[in-house]
C-alpha positions as CSV (number, residue, x, y, z in Angstrom):
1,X,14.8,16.8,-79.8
2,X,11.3,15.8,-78.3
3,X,11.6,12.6,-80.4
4,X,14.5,11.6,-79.1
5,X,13.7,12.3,-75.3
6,X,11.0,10.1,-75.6
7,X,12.5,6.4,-77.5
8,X,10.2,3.8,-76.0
9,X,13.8,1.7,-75.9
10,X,15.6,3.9,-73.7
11,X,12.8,3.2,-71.0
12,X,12.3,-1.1,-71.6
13,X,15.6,-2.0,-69.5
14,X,14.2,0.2,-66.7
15,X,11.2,-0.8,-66.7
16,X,12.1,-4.3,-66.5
17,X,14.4,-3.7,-63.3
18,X,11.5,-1.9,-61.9
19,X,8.9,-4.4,-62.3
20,X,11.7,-7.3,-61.4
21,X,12.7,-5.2,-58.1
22,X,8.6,-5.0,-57.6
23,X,8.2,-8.2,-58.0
24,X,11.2,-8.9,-55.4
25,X,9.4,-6.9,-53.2
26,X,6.4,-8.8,-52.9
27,X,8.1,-11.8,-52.9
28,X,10.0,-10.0,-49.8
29,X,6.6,-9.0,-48.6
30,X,5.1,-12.2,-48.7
31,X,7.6,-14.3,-46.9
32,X,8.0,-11.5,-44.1
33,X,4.1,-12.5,-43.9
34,X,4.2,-15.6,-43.5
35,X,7.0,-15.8,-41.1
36,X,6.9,-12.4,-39.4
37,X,3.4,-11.4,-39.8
38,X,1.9,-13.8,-37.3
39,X,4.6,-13.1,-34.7
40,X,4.1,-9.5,-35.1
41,X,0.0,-10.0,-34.2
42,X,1.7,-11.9,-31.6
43,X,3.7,-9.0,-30.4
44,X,1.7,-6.4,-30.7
45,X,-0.9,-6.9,-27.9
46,X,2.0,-8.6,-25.6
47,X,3.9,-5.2,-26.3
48,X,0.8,-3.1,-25.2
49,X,-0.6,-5.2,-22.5
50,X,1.7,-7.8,-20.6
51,X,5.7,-6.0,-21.4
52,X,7.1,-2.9,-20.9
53,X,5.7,-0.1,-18.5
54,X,1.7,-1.0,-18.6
55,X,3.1,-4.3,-17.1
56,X,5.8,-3.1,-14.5
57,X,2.9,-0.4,-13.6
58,X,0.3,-3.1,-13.0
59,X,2.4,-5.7,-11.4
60,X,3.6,-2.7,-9.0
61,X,-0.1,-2.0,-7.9
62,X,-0.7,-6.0,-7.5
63,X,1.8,-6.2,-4.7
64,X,2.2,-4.9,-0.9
65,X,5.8,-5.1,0.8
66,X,5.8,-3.8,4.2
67,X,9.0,-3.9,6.4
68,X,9.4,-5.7,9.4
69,X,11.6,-3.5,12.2
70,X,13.8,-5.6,13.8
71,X,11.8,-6.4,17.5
72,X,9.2,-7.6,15.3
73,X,10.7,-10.9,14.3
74,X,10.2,-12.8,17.2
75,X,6.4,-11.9,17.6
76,X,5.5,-12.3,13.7
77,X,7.0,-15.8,14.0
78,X,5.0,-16.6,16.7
79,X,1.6,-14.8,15.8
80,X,2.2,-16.0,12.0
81,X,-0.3,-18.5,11.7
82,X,-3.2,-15.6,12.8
83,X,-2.1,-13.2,10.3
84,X,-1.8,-16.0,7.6
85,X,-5.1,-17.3,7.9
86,X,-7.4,-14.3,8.1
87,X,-4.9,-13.2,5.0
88,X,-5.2,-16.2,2.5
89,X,-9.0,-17.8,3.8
90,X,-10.8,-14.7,3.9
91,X,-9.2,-12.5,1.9
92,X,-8.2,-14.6,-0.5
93,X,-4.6,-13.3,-0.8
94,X,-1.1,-14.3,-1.3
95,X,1.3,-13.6,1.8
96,X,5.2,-14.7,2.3
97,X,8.0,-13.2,4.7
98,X,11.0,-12.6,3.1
99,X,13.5,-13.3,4.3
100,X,15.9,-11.6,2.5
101,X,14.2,-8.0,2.5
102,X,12.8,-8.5,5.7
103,X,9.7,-7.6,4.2
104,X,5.9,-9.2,4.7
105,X,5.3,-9.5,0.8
106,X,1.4,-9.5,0.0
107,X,-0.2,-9.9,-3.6
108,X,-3.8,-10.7,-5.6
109,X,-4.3,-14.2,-6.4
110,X,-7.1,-15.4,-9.1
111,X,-9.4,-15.4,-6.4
112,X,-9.3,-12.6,-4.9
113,X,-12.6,-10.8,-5.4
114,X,-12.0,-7.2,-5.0
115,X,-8.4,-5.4,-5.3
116,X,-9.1,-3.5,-2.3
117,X,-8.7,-6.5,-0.1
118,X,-4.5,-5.9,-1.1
119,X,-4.7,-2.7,0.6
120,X,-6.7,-4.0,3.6
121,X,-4.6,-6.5,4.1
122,X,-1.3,-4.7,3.9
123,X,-3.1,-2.3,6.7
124,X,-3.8,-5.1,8.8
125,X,0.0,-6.6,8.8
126,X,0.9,-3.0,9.1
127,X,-0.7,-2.4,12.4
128,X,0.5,-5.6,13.5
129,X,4.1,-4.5,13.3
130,X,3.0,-1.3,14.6
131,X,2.5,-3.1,18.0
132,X,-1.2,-3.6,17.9
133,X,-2.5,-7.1,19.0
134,X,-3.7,-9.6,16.2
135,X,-7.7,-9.3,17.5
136,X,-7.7,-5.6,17.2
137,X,-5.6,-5.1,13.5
138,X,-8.9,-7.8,12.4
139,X,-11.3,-4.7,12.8
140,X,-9.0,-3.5,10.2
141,X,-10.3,-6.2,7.3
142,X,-14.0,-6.0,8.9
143,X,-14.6,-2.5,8.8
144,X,-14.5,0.0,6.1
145,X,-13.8,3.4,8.4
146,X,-10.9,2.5,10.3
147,X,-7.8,4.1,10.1
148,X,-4.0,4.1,11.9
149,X,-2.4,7.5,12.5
150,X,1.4,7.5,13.4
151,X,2.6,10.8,15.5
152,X,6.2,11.4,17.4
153,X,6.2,13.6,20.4
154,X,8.5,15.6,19.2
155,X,5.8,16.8,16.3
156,X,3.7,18.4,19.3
157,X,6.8,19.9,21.7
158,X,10.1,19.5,21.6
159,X,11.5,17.5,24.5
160,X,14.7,15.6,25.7
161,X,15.9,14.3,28.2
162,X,14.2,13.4,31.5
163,X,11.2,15.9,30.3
164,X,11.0,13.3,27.1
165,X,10.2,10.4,29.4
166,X,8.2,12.2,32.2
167,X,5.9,12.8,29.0
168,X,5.6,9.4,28.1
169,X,5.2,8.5,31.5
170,X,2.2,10.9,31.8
171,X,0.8,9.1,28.4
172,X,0.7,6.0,30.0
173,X,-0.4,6.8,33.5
174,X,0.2,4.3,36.7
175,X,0.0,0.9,35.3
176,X,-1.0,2.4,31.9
177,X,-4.1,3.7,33.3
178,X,-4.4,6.7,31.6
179,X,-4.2,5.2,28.3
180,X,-6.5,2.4,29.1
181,X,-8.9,5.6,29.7
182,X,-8.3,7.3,26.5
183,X,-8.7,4.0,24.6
184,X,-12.3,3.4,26.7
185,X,-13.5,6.8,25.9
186,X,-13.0,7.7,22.3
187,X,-12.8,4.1,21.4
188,X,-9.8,3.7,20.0
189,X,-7.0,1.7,20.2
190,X,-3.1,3.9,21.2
191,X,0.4,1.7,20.8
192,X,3.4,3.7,22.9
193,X,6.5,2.6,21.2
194,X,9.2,5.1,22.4
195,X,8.5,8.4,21.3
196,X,6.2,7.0,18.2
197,X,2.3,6.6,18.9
198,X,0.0,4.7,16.9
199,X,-3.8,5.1,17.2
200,X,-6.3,3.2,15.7
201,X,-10.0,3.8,15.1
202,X,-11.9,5.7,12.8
203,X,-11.4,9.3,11.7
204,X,-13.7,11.4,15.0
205,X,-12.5,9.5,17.1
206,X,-8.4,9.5,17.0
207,X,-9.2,13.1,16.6
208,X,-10.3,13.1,19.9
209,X,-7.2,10.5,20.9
210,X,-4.9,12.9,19.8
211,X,-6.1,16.3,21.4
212,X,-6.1,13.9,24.9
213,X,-2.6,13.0,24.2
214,X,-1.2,16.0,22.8
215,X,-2.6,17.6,26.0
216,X,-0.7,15.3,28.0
217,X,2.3,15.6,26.0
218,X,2.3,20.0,26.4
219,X,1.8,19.4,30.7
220,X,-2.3,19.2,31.0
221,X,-3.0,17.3,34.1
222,X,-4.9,14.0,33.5
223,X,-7.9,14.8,35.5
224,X,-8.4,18.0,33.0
225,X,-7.8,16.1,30.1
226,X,-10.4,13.3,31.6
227,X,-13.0,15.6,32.1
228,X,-12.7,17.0,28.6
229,X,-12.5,13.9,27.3
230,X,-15.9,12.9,29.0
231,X,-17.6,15.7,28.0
232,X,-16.7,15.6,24.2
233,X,-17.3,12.3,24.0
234,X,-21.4,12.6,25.9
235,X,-21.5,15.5,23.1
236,X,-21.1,12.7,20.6
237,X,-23.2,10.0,21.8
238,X,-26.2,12.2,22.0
239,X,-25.8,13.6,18.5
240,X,-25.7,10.0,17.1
């Protein structure tokens, strides 16, 4: 019985088809090298570097859109020129409005030489829209500690009504005196756009900016908040 389950015949015709299907394979093989193999080097590093997420993720963090409110049209068109130049000569970006969005679209071009500058220069048009003036949103791409804090007054008392805009009209004082103080003392710059406030400056001092303000906001009389404001800020200029 052994004999017979091991005939060297029985096994020729199978062997045959095996080594014919092998050698089918690399035939198979071959061509898919020849014409596949070189577009699958091709692919691979595409694949893992310039498609799918890795690319969407990177061309993400290469662009800025910021959105233009609508009373902002008329004086980006007309200050355009000042925030395009400082934009593209200096910072060697790529800027366009579009018009579509009605976002300012910023992004790296080959020669930008630090990827920071994106984010500089999408503070700068941001402050700009804010309702700061061109001159002072430049400190914003000259100076590394500068910063733009955005509060309502509603975030430090609840108020409506007549008691809403008696508040604003103690923020901004008699011919905006009051804020022209605030600015002078903690060196800062303050935008009053309805309820919203924007301050510039560096970290200290819109600290101080905002204690002044919120003490407005809650009913302190401006001389008080003057006189603190005077004090605090003496207290800092001798410790530097």
């Amino acid at each position: 019985m052994e004999t017979d389950n091991i005939k060297p015949d029985a096994f020729v015709p199978e062997v045959k088809k095996a080594v014919k299907r092998s050698a089918n394979r690399d035939n198979e093989m071959q061509v898919d090298g020849d014409d596949n193999g070189a577009a699958a080097e091709l692919l691979v590093p595409t694949s893992s570097t310039n498609s799918g997420p890795n690319r969407a993720k990177r061309i993400r963090s290469e662009i800025r859109k910021v959105s233009v409110p609508p009373h902002r049209y008329s004086s980006l068109k007309e200050h355009w020129m000042k925030i395009f130049t400082p934009v593209v000569e200096h910072m060697k970006l790529q800027i366009r409005f579009n018009m579509k969005a009605r976002q300012v679209e910023l992004r790296i071009g080959p020669e930008t030489p630090d990827i920071s500058n994106l984010q500089k220069g999408a503070d700068f048009v941001k402050a700009f829209l804010c309702g700061f003036e061109v001159d002072d949103a430049l400190a914003l791409l000259r100076l590394e500690d500068l910063f733009i804090e955005t509060f309502e007054i509603k975030d430090v008392k609840t108020l409506r009504g007549d008691h809403q805009s008696r508040a604003i009209g103690r923020l901004a004082g008699k011919g905006g005196r009051t804020k022209f103080t605030i600015e002078n003392v903690t060196k800062t710059r303050i935008v009053l756009a309805d309820t919203k406030i924007h301050i510039l400056g560096s970290y200290q001092n819109i600290q101080l900016a905002r204690r002044a303000i919120c003490n407005l906001i809650l009913g302190s009389p401006p001389s008080k908040v003057y006189g603190n404001l005077r004090s605090v800020a003496t207290r800092l200029s001798e410790r530097m």
